[in-house]
TORGU-322284 format. One record per atom (N, C-alpha, C): residue number from 1; residue in three letters; x, y, z. Coordinates in pm, whole numbers, plus 32768, in hexadecimal, padded with zeros to 4 digits. Each point is the difference from the previous one (the first is absolute). Layout:
N
{r NUM ALA {X Y Z}}
...
This chain:
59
{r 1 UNK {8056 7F8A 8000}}
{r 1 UNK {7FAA 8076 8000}}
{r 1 UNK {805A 807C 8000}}
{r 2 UNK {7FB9 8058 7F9E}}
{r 2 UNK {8098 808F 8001}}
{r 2 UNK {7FA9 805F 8057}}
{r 3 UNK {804D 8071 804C}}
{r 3 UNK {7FD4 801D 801A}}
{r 3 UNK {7FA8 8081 7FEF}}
{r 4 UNK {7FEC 7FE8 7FB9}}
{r 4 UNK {7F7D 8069 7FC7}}
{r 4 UNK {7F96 7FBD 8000}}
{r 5 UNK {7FFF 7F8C 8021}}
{r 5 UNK {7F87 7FB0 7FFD}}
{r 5 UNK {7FD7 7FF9 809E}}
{r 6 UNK {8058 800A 8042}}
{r 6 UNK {7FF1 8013 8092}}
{r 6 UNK {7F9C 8065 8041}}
{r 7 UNK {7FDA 7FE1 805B}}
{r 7 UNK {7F77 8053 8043}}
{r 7 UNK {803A 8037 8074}}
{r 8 UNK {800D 80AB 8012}}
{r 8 UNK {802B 8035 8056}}
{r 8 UNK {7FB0 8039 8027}}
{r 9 UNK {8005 7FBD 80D5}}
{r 9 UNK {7FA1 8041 806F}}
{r 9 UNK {805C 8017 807E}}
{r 10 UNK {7FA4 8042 8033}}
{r 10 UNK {800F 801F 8096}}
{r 10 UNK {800A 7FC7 8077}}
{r 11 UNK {807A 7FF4 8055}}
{r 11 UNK {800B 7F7E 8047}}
{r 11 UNK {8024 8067 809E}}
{r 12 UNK {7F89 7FFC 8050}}
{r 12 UNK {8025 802D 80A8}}
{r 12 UNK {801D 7F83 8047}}
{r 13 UNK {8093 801D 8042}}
{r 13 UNK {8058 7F82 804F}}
{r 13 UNK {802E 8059 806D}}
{r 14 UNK {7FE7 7F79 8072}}
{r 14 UNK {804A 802E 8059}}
{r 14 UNK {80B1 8011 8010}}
{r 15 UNK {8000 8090 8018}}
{r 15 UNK {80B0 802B 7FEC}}
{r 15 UNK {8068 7F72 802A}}
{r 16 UNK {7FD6 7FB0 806E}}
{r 16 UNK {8050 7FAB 805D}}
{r 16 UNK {7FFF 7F69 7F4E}}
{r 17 UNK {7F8A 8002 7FDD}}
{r 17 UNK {8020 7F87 7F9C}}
{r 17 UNK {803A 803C 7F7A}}
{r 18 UNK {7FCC 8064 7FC7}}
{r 18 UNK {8052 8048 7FD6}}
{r 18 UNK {808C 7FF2 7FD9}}
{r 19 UNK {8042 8014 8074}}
{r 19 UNK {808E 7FEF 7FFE}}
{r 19 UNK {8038 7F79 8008}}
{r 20 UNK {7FBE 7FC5 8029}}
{r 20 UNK {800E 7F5A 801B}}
{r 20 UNK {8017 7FE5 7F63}}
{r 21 UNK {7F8C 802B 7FB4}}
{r 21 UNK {801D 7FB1 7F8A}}
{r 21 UNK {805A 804C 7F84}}
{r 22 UNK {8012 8068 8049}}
{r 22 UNK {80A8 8047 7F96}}
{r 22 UNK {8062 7FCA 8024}}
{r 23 UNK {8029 7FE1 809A}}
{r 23 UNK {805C 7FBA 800E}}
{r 23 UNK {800A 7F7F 7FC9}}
{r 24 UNK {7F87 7FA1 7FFF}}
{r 24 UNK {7FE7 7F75 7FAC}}
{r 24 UNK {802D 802E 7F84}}
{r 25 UNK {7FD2 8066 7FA0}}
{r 25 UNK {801E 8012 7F7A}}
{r 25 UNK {8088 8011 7FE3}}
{r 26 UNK {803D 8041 8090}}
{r 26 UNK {8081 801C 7FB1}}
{r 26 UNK {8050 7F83 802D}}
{r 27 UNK {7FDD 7FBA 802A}}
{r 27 UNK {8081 7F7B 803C}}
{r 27 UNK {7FDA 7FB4 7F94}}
{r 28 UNK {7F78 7FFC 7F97}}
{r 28 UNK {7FF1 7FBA 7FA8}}
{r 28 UNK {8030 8023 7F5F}}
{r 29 UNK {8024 8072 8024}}
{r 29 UNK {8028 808B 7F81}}
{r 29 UNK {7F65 7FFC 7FB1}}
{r 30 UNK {7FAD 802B 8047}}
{r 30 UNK {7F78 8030 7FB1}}
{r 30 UNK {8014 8094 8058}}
{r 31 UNK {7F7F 8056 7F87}}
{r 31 UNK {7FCE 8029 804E}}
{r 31 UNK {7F89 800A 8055}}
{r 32 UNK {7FD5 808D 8030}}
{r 32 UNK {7F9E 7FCE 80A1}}
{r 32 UNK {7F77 7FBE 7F70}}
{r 33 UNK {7FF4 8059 7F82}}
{r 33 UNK {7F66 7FF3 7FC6}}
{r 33 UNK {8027 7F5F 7FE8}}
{r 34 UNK {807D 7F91 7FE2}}
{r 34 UNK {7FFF 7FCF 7FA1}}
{r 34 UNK {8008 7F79 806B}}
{r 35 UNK {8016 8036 808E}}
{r 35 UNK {7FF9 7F79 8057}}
{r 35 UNK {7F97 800B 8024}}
{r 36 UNK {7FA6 80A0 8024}}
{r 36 UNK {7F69 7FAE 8016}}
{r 36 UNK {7FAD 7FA6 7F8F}}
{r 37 UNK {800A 804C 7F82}}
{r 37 UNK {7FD7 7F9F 7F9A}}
{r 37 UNK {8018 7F6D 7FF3}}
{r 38 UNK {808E 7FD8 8024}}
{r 38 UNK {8047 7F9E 803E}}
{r 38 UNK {7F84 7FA5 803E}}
{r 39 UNK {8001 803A 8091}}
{r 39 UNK {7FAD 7FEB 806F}}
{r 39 UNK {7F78 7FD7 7FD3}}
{r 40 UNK {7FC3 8061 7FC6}}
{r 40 UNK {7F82 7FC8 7FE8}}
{r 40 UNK {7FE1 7F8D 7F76}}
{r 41 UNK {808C 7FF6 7FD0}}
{r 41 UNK {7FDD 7F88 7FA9}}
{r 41 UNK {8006 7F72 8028}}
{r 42 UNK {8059 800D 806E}}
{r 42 UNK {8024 7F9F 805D}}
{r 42 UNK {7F9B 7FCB 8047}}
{r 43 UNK {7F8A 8044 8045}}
{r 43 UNK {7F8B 8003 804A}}
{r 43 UNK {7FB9 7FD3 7FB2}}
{r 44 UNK {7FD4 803A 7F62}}
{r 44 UNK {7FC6 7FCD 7FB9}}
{r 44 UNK {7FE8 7F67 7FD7}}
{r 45 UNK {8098 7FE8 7FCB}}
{r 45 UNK {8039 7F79 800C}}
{r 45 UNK {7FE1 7FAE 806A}}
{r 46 UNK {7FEC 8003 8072}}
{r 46 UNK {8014 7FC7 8065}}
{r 46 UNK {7F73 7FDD 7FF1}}
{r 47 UNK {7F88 8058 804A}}
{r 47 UNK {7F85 7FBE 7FE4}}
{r 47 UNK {7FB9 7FD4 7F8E}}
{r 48 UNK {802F 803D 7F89}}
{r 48 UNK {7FF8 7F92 7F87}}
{r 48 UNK {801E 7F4F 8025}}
{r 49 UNK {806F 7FF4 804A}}
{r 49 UNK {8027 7F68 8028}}
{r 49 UNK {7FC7 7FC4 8035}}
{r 50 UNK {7FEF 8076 807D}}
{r 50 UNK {7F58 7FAD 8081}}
{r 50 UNK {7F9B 7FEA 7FB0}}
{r 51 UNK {7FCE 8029 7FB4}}
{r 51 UNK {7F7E 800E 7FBE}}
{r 51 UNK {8011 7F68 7FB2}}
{r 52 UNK {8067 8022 7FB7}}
{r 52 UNK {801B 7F82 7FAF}}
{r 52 UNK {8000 7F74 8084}}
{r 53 UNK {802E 8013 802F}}
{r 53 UNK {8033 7F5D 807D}}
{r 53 UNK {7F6B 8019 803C}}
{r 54 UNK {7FC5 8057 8040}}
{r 54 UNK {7F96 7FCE 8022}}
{r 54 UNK {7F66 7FDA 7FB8}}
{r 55 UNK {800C 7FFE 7F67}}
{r 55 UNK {7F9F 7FEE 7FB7}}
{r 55 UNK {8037 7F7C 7FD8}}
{r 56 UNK {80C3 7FD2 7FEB}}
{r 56 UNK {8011 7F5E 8016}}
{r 56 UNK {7FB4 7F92 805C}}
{r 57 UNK {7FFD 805F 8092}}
{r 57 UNK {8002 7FC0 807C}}
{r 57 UNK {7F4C 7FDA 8002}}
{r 58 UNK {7F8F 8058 7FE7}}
{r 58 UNK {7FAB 7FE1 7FFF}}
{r 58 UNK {7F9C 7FBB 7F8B}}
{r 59 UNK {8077 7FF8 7F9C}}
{r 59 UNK {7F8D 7FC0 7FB3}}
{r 59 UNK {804F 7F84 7FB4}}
């Protein structure tokens, strides 16, 4: 995806996580926009899996 295709909004965080995750970005060499994006693809991913294992598990 380039980014012009990207959808730019407004994000209120608390200052204390904030910094938490610049410091994460920079020990990862991202930056802060590109490790939350990071982050929430990760989350994404993740309950995509549950969803998947528990629609294995019940049927």
């Amino acid at each position: 995806m380039s980014e012009k295709d990207k959808k730019a909004f407004v994000l209120r965080i608390n200052p204390a996580l904030l910094k938490e995750i610049e410091n994460w970005a920079g020990d990862e060499f991202r930056s802060t926009n590109g490790q939350i994006e990071y982050l929430l693809n990760e989350a994404l991913k993740s309950k995509r899996k549950r969803r998947i294992n528990k629609n294995d598990t019940e049927g």
